[in-house]
N, C-alpha and C positions, 0 to 999 in steps of 0.2 A: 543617738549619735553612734557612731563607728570609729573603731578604731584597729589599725595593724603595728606590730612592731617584729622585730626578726632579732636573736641571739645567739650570737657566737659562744658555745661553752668552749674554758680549758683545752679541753682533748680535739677541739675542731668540729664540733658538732652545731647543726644549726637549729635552733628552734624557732617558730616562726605562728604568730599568733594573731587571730581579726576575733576582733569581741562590736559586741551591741552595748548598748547601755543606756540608762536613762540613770534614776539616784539607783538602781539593782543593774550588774550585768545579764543581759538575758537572753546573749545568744555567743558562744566563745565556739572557736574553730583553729586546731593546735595541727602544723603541720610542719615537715622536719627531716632529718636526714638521721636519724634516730630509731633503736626499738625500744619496743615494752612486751613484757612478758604479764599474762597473755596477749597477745597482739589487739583483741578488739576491748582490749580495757584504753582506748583513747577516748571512745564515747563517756567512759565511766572519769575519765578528769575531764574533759569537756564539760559535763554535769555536775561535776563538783565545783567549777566555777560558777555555770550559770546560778543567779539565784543570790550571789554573794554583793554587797553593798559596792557600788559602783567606786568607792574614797578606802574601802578595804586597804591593807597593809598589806607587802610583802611577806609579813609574817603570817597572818591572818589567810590570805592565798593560800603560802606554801602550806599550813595546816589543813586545810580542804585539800588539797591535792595529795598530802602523807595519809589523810585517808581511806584512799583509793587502794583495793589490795591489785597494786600493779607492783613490776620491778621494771623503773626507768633503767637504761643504758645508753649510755652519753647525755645523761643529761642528771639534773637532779630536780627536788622538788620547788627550789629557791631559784632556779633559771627559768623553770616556765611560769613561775610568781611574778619573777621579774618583769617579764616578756610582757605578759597579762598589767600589769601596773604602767610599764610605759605603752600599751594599747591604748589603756585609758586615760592617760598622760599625754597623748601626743608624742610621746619622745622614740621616735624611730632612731 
């Protein structure tokens, strides 16, 4: 199955997520109006998703993605958990 969802953070930032999945996510694609330092650390939280139980928590997400050695701005670890959980929810 497939799934897309788009987030509005706080500060007006949009994050914007299509994930794969079966009972494992295993294919996530995070796009945005957003940086990260370093910049091509988007693959490395892409990866950190992929691989993770498809029924995974918000919380259990945002801990894969805290550890990625990135520095999100405008956004945070719990907004593209978020993002990533209503993908696989259906909840655009």
């Amino acid at each position: 199955m497939e799934g897309t969802a788009s987030r509005k953070v706080p500060d007006g930032k949009l994050v914007s997520v299509r994930v794969a999945y079966d009972e494992r996510i295993t294919d996530c694609a995070v796009r945005g109006d957003f940086f990260l330092e370093p910049p091509d650390a988007l693959v490395d939280l892409e990866r950190a998703v992929e691989g993770l139980p498809a029924d995974a928590s918000v919380d259990r997400i945002a801990q894969a993605i805290a550890a990625v050695d990135a520095t999100l701005v405008g956004f945070g670890t719990t907004d593209l958990a978020r993002a990533v959980r209503a993908a696989v929810d259906g909840n655009d």
